[in-house]
N, C-alpha and C positions, 0 to 999 in steps of 0.2 A: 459147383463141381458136376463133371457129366456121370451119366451113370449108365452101365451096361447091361442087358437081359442076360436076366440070372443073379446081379449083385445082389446081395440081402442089407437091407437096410432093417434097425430093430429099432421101434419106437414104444415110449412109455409115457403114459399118461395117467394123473392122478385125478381123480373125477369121484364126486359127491352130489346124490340128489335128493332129493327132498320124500318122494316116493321108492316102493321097491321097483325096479327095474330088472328083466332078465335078459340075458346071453346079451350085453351090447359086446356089439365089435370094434376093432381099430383099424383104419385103413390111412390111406394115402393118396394123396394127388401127384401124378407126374403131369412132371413140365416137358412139354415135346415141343421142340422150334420157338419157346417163345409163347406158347398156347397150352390150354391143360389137356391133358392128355389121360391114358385111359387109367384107372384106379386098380387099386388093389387092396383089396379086404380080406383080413386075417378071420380064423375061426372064433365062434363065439368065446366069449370069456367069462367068469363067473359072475352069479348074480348080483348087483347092486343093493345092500342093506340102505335103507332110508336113512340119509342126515349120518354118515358114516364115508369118512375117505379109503378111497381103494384103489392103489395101483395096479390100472391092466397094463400088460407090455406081448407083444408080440414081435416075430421076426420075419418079416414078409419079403417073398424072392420080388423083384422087378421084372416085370412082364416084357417093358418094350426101352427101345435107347432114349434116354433122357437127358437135358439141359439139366433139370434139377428136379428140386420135389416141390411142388405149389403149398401145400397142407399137410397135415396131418391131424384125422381127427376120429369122432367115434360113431356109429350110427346106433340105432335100437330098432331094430328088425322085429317085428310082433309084438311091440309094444305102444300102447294108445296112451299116448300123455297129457293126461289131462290142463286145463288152464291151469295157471298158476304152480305149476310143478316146476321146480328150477333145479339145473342142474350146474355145476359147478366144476370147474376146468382149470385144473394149474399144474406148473412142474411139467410142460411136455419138452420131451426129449428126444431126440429122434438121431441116431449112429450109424453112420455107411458100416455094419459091423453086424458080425452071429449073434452077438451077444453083447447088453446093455454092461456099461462100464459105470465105476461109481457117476452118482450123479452130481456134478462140478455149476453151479452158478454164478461165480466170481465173487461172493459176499467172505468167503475165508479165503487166507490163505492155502494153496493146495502144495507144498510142496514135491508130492509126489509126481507132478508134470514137468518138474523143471528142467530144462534139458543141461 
């Protein structure tokens, strides 16, 4: 799906690590022509408690016109991760949309989609 500068796209992602981590962010890759294109990184998010699941979600405007979205994922900006720290990534979700809708994975029934 193409996307316009300015569309808000909102993504969530559920992430658990092993140590505390702080202010990680969620960004995004766009796809420009076929090739990745320039990124978009939402404001820090609350700190990561050790071996503890926590869903960040943010809502990020699009910068530039896009084919699509390559990624979506998290960074940790001023944080030094030691060996052996692992961090742990499921449940991303990511909506052409203001705001994250229930989250739907196909394993139940969903009636409330049905058209």
């Amino acid at each position: 799906e193409a996307f316009e500068i300015g569309d808000q796209v909102t993504v969530s992602i559920w992430v658990r690590a092993s140590t505390a981590l702080t202010s990680p962010t969620v960004y995004l890759s766009q796809q420009v022509n076929g090739a990745d294109g320039a990124n978009v990184v939402g404001a820090a998010q609350a700190n990561l408690v050790p071996n503890e699941w926590t869903r960040l979600s943010e809502t990020l405007t699009l910068t530039v016109y896009a084919d699509g979205i390559n990624e979506a994922g998290l960074q940790f900006p001023g944080n030094t991760i030691a060996n052996g720290t692992t961090v742990d990534v499921g449940y991303v979700l990511i909506e052409k949309a203001a705001a994250l809708d229930t989250y739907f994975d196909g394993t139940f029934a969903d009636t409330s989609r049905r058209e």
